[in-house]
Backbone bond lengths (Angstrom), bond angles and torsions (degrees), N, CA, C in turn:
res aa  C-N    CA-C-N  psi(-1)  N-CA   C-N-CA  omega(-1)  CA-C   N-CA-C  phi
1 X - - - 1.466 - - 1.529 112.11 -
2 X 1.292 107.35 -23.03 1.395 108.93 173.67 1.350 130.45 -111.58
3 X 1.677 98.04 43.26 1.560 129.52 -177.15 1.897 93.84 -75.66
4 X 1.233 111.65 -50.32 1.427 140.20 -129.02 1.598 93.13 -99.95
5 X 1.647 109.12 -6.67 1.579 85.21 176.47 1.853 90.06 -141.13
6 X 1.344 97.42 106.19 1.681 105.65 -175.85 1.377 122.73 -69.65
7 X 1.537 105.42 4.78 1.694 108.35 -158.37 1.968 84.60 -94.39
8 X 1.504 98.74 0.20 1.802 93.67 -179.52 1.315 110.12 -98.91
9 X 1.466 114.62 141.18 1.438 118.83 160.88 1.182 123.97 -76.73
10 X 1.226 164.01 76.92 1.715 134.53 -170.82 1.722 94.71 -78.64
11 X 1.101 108.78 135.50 1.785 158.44 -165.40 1.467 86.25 -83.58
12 X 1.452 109.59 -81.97 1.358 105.56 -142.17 1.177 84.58 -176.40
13 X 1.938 115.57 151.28 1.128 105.97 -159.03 2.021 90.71 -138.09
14 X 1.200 126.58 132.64 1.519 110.11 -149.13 1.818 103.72 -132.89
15 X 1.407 119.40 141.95 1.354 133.89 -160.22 1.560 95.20 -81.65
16 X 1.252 107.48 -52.17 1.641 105.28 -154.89 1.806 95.71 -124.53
17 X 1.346 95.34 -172.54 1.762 107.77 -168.51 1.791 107.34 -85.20
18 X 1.634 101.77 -35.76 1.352 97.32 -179.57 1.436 117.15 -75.84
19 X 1.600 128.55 -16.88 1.229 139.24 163.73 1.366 114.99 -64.68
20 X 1.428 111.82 -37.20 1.627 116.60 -166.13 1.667 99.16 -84.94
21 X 1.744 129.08 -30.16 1.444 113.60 156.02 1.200 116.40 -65.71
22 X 0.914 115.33 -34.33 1.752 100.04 -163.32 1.773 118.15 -83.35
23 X 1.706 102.88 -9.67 1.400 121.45 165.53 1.644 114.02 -60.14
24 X 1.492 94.41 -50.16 1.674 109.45 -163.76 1.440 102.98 -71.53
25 X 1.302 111.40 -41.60 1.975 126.98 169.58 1.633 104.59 -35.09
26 X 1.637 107.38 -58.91 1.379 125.47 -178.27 1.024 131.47 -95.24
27 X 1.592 121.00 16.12 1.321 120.39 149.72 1.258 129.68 -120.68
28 X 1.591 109.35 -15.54 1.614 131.96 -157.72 1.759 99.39 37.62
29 X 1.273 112.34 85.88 1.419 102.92 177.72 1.752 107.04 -87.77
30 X 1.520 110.83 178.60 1.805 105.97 167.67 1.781 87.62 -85.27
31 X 0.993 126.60 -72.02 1.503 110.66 -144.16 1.583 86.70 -138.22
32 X 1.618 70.64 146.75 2.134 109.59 174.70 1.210 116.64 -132.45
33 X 1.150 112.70 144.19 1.624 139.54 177.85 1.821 108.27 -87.34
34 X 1.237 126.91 100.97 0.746 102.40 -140.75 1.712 99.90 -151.17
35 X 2.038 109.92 96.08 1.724 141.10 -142.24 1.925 65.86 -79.07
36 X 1.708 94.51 133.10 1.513 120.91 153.24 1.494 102.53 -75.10
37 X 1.014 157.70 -34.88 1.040 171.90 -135.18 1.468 110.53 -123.04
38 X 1.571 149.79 77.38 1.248 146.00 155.41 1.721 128.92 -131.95
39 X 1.220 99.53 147.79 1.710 111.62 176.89 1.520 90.19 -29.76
40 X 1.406 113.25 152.16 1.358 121.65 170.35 1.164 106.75 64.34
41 X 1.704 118.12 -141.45 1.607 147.93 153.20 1.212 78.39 -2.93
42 X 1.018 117.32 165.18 1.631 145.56 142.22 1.548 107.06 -119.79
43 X 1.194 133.72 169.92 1.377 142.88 -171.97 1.359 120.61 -69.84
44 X 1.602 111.40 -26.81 1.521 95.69 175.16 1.384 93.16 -99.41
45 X 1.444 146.03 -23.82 1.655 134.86 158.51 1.776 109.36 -36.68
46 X 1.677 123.24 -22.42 1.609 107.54 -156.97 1.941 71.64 -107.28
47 X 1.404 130.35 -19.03 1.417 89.56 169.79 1.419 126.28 -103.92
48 X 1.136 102.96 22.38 1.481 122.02 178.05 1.587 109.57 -77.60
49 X 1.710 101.69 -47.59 1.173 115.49 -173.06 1.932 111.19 -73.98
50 X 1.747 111.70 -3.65 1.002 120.35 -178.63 1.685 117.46 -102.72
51 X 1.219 88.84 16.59 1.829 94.55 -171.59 1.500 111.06 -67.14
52 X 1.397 137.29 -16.54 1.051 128.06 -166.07 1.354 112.45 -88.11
53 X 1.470 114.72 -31.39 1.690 133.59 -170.98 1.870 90.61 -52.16
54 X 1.381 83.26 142.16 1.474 82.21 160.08 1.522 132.68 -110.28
55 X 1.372 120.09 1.22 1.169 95.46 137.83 2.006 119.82 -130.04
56 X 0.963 109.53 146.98 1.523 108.48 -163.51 1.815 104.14 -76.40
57 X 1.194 119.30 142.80 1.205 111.82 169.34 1.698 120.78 -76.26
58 X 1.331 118.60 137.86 1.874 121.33 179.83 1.670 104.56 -45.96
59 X 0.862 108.27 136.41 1.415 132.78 -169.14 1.478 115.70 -110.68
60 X 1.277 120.99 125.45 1.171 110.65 -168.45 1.882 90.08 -130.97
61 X 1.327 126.20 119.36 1.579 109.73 -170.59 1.207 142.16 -97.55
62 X 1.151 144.16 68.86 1.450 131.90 -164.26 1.238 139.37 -79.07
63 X 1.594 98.45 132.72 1.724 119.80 -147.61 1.803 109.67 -108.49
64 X 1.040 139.13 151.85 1.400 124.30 122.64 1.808 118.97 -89.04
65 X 0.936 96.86 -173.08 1.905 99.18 -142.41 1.896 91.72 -69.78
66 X 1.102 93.44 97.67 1.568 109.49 -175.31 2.293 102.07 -109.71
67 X 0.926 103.86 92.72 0.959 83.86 163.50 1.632 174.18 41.51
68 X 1.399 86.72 -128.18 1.428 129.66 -177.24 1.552 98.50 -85.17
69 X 1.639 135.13 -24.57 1.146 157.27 172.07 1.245 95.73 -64.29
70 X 1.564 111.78 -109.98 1.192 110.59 -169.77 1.682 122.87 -31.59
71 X 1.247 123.82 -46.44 1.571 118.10 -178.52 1.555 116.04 -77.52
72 X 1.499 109.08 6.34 1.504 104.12 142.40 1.586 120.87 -107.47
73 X 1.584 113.00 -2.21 1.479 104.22 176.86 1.510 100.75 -100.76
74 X 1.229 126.88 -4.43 1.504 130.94 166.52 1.601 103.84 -91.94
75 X 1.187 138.09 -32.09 1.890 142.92 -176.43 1.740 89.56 -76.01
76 X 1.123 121.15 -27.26 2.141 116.07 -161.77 1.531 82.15 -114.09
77 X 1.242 147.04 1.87 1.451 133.27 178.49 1.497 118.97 43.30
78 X 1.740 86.52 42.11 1.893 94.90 161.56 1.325 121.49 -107.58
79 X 1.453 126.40 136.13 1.080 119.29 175.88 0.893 148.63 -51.79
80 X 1.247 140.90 159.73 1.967 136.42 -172.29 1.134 122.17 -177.86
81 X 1.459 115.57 133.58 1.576 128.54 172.90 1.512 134.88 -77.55
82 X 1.089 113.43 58.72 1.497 112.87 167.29 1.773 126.33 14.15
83 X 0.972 146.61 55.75 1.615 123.66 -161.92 1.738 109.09 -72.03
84 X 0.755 95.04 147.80 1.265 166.77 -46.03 1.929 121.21 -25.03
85 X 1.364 112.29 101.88 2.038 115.82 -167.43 1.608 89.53 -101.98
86 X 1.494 96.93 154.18 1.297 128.08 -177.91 1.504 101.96 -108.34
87 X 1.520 127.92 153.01 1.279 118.04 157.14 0.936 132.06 -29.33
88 X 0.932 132.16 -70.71 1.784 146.84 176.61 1.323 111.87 -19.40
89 X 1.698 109.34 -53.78 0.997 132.50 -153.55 2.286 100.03 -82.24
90 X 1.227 75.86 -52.03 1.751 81.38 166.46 1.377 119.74 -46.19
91 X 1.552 105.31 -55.40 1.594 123.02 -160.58 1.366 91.00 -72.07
92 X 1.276 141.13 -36.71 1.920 130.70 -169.47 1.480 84.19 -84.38
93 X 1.274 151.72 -57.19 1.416 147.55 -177.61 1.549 109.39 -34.93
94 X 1.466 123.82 -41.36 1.260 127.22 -150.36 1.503 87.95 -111.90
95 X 0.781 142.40 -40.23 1.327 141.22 174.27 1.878 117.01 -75.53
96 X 1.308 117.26 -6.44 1.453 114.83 147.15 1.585 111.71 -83.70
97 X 1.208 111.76 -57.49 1.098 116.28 150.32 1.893 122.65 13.53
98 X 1.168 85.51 -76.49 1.811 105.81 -161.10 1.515 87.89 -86.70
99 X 1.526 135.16 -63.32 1.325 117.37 152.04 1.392 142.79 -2.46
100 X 1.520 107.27 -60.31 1.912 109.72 164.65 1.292 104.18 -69.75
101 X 1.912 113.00 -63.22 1.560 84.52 -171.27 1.432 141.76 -50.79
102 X 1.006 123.41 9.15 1.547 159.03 177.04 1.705 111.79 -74.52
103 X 1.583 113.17 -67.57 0.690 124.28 -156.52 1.549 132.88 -116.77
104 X 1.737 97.49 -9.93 1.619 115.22 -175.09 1.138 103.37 -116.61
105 X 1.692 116.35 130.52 1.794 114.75 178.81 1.587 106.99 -60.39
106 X 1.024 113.14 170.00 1.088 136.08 175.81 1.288 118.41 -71.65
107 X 1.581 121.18 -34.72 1.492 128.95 178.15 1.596 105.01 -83.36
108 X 1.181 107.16 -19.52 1.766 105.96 168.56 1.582 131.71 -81.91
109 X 1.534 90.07 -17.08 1.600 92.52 178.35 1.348 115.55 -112.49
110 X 2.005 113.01 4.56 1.069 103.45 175.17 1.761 103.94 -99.80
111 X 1.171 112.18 -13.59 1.752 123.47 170.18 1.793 102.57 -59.30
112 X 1.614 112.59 -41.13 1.371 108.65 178.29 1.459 126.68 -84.12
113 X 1.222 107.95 -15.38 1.209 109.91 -168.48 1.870 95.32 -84.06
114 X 1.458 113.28 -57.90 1.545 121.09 155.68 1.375 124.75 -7.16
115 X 1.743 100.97 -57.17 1.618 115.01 166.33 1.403 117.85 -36.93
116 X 1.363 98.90 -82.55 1.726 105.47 157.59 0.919 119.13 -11.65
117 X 1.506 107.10 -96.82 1.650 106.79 -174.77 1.495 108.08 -18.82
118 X 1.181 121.75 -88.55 1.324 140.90 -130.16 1.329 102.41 -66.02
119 X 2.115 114.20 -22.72 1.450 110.48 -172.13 1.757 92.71 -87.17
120 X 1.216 129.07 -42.47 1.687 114.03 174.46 1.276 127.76 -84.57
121 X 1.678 114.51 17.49 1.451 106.00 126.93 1.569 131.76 -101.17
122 X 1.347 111.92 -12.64 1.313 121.27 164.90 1.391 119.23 -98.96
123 X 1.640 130.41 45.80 1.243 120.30 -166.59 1.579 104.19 -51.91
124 X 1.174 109.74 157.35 1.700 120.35 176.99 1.896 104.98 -140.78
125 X 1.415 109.96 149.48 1.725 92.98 176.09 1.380 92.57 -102.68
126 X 1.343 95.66 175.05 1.330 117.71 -168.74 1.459 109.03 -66.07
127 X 1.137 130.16 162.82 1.504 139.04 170.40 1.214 133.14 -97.50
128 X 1.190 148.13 122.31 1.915 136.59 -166.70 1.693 83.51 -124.48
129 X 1.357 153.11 -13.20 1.375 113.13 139.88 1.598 115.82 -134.62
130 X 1.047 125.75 159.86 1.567 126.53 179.65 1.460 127.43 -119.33
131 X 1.043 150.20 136.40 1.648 129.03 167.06 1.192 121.18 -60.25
132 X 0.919 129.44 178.78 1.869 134.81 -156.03 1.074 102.61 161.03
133 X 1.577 105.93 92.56 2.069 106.12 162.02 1.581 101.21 72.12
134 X 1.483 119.42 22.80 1.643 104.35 175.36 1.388 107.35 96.06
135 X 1.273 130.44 -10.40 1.095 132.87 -162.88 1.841 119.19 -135.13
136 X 1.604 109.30 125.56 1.305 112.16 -155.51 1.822 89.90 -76.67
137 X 1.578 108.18 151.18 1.849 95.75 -176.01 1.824 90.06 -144.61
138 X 1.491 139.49 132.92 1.037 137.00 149.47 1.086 125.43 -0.54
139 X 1.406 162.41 174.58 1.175 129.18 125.68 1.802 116.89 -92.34
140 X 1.544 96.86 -2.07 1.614 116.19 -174.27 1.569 87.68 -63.48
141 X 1.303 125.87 -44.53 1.457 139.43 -146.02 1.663 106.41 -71.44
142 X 1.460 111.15 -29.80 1.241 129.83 -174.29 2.043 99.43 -76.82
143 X 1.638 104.19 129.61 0.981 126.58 172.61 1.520 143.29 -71.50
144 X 1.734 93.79 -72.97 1.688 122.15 135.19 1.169 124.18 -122.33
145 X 1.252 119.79 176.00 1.838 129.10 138.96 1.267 111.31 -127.34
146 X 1.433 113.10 148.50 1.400 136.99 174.25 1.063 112.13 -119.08
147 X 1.480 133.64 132.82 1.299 147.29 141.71 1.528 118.10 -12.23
148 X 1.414 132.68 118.83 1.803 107.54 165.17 1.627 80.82 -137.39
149 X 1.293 129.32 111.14 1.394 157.63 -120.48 1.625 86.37 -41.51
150 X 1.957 147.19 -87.76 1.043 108.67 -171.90 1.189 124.10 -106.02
151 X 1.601 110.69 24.85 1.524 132.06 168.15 1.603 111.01 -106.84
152 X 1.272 82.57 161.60 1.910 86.61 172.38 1.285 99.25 -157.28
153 X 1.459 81.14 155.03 1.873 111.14 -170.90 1.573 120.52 -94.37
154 X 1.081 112.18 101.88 1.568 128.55 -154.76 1.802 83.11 -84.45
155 X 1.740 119.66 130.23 1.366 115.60 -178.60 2.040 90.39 -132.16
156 X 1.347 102.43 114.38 1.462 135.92 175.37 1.373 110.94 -104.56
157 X 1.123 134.00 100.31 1.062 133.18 -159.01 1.550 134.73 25.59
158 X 1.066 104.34 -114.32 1.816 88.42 174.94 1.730 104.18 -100.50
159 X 1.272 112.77 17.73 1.725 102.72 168.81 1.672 105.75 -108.50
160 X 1.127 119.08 161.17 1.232 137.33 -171.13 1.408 99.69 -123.17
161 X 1.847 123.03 120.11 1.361 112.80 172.70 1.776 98.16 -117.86
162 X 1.809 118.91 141.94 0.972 119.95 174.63 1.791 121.54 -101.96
163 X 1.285 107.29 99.36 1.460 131.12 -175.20 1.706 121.27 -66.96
164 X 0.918 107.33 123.30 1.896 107.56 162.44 1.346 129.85 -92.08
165 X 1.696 89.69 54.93 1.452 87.66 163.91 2.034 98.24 -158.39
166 X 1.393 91.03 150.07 1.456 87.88 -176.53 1.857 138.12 -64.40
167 X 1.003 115.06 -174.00 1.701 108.70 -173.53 1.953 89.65 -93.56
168 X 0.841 147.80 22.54 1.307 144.06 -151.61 1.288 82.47 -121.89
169 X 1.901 131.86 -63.45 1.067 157.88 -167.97 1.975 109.63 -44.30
170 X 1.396 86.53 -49.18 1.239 117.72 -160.16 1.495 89.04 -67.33
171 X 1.143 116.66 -81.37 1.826 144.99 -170.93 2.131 81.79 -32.96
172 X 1.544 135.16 -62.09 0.999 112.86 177.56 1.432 135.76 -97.02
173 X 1.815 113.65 32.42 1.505 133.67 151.76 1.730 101.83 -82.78
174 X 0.978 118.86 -66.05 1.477 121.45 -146.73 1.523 102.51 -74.85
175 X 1.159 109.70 163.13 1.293 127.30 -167.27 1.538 109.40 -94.70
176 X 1.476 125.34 93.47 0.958 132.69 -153.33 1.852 110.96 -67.64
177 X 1.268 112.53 9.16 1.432 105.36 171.16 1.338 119.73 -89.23
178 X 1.472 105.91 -19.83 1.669 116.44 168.78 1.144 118.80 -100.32
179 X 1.746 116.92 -23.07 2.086 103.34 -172.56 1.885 87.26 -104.69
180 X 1.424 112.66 155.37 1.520 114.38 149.53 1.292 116.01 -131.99
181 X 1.001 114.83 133.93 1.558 111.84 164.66 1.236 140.65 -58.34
182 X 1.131 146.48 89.66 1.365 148.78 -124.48 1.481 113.38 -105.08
183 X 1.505 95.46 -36.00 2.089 111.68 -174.55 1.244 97.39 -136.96
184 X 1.474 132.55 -159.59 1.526 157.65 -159.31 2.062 89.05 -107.23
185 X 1.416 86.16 -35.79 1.407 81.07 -167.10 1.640 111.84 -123.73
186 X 1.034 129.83 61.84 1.288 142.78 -136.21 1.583 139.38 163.26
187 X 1.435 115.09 100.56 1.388 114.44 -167.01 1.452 99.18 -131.86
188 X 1.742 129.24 134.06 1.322 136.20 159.38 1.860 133.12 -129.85
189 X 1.337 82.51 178.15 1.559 95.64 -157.29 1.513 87.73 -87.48
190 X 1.281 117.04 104.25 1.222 108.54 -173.51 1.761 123.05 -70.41
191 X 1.214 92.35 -17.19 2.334 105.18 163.66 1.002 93.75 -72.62
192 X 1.740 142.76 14.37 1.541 111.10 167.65 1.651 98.00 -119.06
193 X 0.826 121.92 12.83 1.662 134.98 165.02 1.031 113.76 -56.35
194 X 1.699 131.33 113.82 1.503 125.99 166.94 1.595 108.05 -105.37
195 X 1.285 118.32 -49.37 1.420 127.63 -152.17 1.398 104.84 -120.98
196 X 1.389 111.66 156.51 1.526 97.36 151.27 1.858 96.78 -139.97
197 X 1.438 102.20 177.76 1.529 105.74 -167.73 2.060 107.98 -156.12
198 X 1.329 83.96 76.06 1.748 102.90 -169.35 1.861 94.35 -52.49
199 X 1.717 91.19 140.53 1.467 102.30 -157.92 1.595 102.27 -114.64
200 X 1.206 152.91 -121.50 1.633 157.49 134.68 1.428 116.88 -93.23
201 X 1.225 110.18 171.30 1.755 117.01 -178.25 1.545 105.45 48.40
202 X 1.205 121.29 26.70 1.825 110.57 159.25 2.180 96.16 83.81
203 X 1.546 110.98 4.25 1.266 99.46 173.89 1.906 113.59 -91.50
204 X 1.059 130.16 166.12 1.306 130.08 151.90 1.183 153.79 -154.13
205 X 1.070 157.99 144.11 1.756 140.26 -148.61 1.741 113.44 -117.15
206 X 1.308 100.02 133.74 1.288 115.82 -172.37 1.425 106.93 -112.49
207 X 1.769 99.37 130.01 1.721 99.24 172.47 1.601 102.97 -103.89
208 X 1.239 106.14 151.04 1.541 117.79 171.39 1.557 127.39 -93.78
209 X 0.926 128.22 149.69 2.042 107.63 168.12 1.281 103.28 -32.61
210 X 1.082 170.93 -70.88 0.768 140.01 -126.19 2.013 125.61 -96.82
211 X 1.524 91.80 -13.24 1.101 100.35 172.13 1.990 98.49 126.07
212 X 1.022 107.24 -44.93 1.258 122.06 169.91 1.749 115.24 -23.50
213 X 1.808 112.30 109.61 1.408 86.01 -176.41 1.893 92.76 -123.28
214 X 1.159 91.30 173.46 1.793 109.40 -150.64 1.612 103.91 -140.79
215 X 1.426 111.94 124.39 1.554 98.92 164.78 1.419 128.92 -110.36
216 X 1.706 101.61 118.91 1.444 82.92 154.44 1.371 164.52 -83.92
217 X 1.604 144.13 130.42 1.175 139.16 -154.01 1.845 103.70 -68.83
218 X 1.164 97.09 170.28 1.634 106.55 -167.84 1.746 96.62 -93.63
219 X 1.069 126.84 16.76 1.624 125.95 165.92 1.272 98.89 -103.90
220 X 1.200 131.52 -35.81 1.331 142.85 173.67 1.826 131.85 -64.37
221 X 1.573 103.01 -22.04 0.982 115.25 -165.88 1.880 135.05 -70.76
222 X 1.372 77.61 -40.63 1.407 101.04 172.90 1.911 119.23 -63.93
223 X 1.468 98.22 -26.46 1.328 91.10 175.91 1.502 102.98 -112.07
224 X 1.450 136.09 10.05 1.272 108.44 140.96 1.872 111.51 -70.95
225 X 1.330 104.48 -36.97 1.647 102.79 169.51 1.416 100.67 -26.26
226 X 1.100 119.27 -81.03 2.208 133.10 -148.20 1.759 82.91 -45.10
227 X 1.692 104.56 -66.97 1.562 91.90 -165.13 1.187 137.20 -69.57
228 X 1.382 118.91 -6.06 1.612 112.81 168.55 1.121 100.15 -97.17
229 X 1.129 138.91 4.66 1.618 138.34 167.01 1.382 114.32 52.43
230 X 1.794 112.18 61.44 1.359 114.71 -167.59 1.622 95.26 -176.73
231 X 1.445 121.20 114.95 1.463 99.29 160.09 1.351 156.05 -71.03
232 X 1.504 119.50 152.41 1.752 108.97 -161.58 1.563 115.07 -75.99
């Protein structure tokens, strides 16, 4: 499939997990294809074994119908191939692909990719209530959260509570069928969504009941797309 796009090198092409680290060690490639599923290592063991590099190569992941997988490589907005994938399906994969590496630092996608990791070896379930300030709160009840660099500001109706713990934290408590992440700095209750108000460059702003409006970034967009099941 990757006859058809010459601007690619393939490196090296690898059987098992302990071959596929010690490839990536020895080539520092940009991007790998890269089976959850292998002899030995398995795929998140070969990026486990890649934690030290400093910068990680783009990851593109391939699954059979796993789950608990995909709805964390769809919740972290990383890419992935379904098997059995069709061209098509490759070629829009590989062509976001080349898109980020373009456009996302390197210290941002190795903080996200990290995320990952750490949430499918630490799976956790989701939460329906949390403490906050001493005080037990829904999590239905919760509106937004915002980033306040390694705190964030949990907004419950018209009060604002300020938390010590990050939006990273958050993104793997909540139950990703109700919160989405919208920005870098930005997570919502998606039942508090009324409007939306498509902006330029693929960004756009969403008002909530309450009046409250919020933007989302254009990395973000596509999967508020999937969940309101309607395009922006």
């Amino acid at each position: 499939m990757l006859k058809d796009h010459p601007e690619i090198e393939v490196l090296e092409i690898c059987k098992n997990g302990d071959d596929a680290s010690n490839a990536i060690q020895r080539h520092l490639p940009d991007l790998i294809f890269l089976d959850v599923q292998m002899p030995g290592m398995d795929g998140f063991g070969v990026l486990e074994s890649l934690k030290e590099l400093q910068k990680f190569p783009h990851v593109i992941f391939i699954t059979a119908y796993d789950r608990y997988a995909v709805r964390a490589f769809e919740f972290h907005a990383f890419d992935y191939l379904l098997k059995p994938f069709d061209k098509k399906r490759f070629d829009d994969a590989l062509a976001r692909a080349k898109t980020e590496l373009l456009q996302k630092s390197s210290e941002s996608y190795n903080h996200d990719l990290l995320t990952l990791l750490n949430e499918m070896k630490n799976p956790v379930q989701s939460l329906d209530r949390m403490v906050i300030n001493n005080r037990v709160v829904k999590t239905d009840e919760i509106d937004w959260i915002e980033a306040q660099g390694k705190y964030s500001l949990i907004h419950e109706g018209p009060e604002a509570h300020l938390v010590r713990e990050g939006l990273t934290d958050f993104e793997a408590q909540l139950d990703s069928r109700k919160f989405l992440r919208i920005h870098k700095s930005t997570i919502v209750n998606v039942d508090r969504i009324e409007r939306l108000h498509p902006l330029f460059h693929g960004d756009c702003q969403i008002i909530l009941r309450d009046g409250t409006v919020l933007t989302v970034s254009r990395r973000y967009r596509a999967k508020l797309n999937e969940r309101l099941g309607k395009p922006l």
